[in-house]
C-alpha positions in Angstrom: -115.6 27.3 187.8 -113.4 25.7 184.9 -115.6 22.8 182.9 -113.9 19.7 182.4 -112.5 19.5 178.9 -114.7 17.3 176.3 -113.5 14.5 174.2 -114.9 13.7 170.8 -114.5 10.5 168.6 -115.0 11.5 164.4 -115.1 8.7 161.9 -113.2 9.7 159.0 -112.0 12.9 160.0 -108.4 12.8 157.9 -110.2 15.1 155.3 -113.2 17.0 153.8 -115.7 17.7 155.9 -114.3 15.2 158.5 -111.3 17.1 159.0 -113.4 20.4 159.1 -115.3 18.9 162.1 -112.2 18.6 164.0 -110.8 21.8 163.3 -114.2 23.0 164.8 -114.6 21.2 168.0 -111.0 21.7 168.8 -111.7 25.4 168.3 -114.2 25.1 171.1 -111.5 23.6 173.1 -112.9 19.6 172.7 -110.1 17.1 172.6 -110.5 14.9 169.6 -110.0 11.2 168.6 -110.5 10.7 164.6 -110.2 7.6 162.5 -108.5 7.2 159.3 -109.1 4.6 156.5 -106.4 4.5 154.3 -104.9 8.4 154.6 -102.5 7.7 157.1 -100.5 11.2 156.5 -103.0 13.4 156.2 -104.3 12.1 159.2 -101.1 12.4 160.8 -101.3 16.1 159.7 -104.4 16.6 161.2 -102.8 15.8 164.8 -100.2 18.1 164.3 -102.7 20.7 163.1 -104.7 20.5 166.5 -101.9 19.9 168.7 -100.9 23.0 167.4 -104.2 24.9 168.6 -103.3 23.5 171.9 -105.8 20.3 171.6 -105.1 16.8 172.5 -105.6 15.0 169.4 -105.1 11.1 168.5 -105.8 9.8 164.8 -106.9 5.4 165.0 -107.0 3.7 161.7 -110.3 2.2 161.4 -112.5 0.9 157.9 -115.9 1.2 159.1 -116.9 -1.2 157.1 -115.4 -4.1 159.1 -117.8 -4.8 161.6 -115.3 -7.6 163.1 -112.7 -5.1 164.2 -115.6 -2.9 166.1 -114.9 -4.7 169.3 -111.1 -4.1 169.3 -111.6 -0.8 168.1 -113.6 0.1 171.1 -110.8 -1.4 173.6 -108.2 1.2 171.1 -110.5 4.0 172.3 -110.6 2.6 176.4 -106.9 2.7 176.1 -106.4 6.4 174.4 -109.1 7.6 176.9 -107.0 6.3 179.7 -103.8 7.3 178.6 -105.5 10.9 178.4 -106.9 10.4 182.2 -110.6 10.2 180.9 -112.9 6.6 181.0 -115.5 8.5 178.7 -116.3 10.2 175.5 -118.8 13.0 175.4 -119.0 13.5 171.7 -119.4 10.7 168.6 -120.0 11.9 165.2 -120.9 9.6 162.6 -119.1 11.6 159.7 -117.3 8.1 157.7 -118.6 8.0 154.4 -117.9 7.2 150.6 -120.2 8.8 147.5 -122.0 6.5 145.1 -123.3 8.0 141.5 -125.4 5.0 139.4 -128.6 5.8 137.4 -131.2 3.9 139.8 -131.8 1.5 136.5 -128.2 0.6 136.2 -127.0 0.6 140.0 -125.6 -2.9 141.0 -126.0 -4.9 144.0 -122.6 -4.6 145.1 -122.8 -0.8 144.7 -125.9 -0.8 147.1 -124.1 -3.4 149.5 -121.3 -1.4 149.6 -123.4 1.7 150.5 -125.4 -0.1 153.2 -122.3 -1.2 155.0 -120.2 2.5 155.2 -123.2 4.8 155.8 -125.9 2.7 157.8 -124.6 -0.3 159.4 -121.4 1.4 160.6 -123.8 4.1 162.0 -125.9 1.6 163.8 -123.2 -1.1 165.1 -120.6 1.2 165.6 -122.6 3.6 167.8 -123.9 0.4 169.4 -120.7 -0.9 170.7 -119.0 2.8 171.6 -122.2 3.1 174.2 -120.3 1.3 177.1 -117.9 4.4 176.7 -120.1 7.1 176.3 -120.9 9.4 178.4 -124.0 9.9 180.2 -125.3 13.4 178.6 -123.8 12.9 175.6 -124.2 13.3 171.9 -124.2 11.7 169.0 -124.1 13.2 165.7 -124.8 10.9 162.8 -124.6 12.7 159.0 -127.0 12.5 156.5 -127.1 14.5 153.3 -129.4 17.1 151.5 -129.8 14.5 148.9 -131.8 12.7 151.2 -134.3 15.4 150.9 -134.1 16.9 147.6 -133.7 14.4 144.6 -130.7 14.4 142.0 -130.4 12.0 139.2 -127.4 9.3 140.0 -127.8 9.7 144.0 -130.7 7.1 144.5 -128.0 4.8 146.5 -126.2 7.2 148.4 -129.7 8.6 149.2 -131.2 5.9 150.1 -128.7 5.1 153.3 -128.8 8.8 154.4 -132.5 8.5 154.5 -132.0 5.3 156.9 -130.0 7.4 158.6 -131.9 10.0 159.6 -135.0 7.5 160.7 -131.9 6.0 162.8 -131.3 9.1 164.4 -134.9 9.3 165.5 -134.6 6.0 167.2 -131.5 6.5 168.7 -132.8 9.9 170.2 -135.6 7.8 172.0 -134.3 4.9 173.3 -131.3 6.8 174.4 -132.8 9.5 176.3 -132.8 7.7 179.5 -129.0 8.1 179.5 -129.2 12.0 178.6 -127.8 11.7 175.3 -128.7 13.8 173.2 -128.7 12.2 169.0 -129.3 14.4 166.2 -128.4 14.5 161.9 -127.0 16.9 160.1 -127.5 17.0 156.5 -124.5 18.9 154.4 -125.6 19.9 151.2 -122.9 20.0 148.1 -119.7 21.2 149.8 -116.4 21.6 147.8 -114.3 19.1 148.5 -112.9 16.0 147.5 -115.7 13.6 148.4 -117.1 12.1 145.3 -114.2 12.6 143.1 -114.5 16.1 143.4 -117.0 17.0 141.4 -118.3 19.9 143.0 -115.1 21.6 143.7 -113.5 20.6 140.6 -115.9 21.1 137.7 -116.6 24.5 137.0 -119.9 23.8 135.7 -121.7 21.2 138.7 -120.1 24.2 141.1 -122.0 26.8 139.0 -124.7 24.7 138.6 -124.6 24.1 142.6 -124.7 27.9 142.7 -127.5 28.6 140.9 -129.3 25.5 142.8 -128.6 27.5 146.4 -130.3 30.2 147.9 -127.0 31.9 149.7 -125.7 32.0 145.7 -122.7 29.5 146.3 -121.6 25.5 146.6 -120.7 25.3 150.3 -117.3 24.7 151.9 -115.7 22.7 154.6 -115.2 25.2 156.6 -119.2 26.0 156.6 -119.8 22.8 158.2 -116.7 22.4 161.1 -117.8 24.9 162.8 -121.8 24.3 163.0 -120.8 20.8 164.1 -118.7 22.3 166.9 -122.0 24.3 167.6 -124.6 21.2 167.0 -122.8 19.3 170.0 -122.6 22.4 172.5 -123.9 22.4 175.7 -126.1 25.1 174.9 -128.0 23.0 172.8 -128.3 19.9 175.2 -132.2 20.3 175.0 -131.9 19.7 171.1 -132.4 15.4 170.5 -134.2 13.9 167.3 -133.8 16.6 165.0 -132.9 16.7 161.2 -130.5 20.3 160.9 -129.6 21.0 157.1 -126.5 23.0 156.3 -126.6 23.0 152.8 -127.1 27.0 152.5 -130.8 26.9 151.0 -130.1 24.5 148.2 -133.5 24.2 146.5 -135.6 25.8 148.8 
């Protein structure tokens, strides 16, 4: 018997590791819905990119950090699910995100504000008000960071909001287990792309340093991490709730 094709909502999945997500769910035949922030053509290259593998795909601009535009956002998804003949998702990942590098002496307020409000309190409120259209049994993935294990001078900020990330995910997985969906975190570790101005893909020496940091001998890519998310949300693993799952290739084992 055919399943029913699954639908996934990505935030921020115009580029990096975002982008890599979809390419990997719609290579497991999952429908996608992304957000975009500012990129409005490379998101509109990413639709033509899955449409292309024979996915439906639909790109919603959407700052995460304006939690006033949440509730309109969420009657933008009711309408794309409709038009598509679905009243559900059965997939959110929690991928929106911007890097911060201060010394923790010299990091600002407004830096740390700024942090709070893309990584933690778009996780929390943004999963909040998407549970209406949700499906019962299904996932959440929120992303976290191998920084929020391992320490790096300049990260204490970024960290910091990964780390309440991942305690969030732990909630989330309990209190949302009487629905039978399942929430878990995955923590990237350096991965070449443009996220944080580029630094590991663009300077020879943090990617060599990165290398010589990493057990598997190399900085990662995004094309390490699409396809693990695809995997992460699987029905396979729909026994799999609460847990922390690091892709960052053995970096400082």
């Amino acid at each position: 018997m055919t399943q029913p094709t699954r639908i996934a909502l990505i935030t921020g999945g115009s580029r990096g590791l975002g982008r890599s997500m979809a390419e990997g769910l719609a290579a497991h035949r999952v429908d996608v819905l992304f957000t975009w922030n500012s990129a409005e053509a490379e998101a509109a290259a990413v639709v033509k990119q899955l449409e292309g593998l024979g996915r439906k795909a639909v790109a919603l601009q959407l700052d995460v950090r304006q939690t006033s535009a949440y509730p309109s956002f969420v009657e933008k998804v009711r309408g794309v699910l409709q038009r598509l003949g679905r009243t559900n998702l059965d997939i959110l990942v929690n991928n929106a995100g911007t890097g911060s590098h201060a010394p923790f002496a010299e990091a600002t307020e407004a830096q740390f504000d700024e942090m709070v409000n893309v990584h933690l309190k778009s996780t929390f409120f943004l999963s909040q008000k998407l549970l209406p259209v949700l499906a019962d049994g299904g996932r959440i993935l929120n992303v976290s960071s191998g920084l929020a294990r391992f320490a790096m001078p300049g990260s204490s900020v970024y960290a910091t909001m990964k780390g309440g990330v991942e305690t969030l995910t732990r909630y989330m997985a309990r209190e949302l287990a009487g629905r039978q969906i399942a929430v878990n975190v995955v923590a990237p570790g350096a991965i070449a792309t443009d996220f944080g101005g580029g630094r590991v893909r663009d300077d020879a020496q943090v990617n060599k340093m990165v290398a010589s940091l990493t057990a598997m001998g190399r900085a990662g890519l995004p094309e390490d991490i699409g396809p693990a998310v695809a995997a992460l949300v699987s029905p396979e693993l729909r026994w799999m709730t609460g847990q922390r799952i690091e892709l960052s290739g053995g970096m400082l084992l």
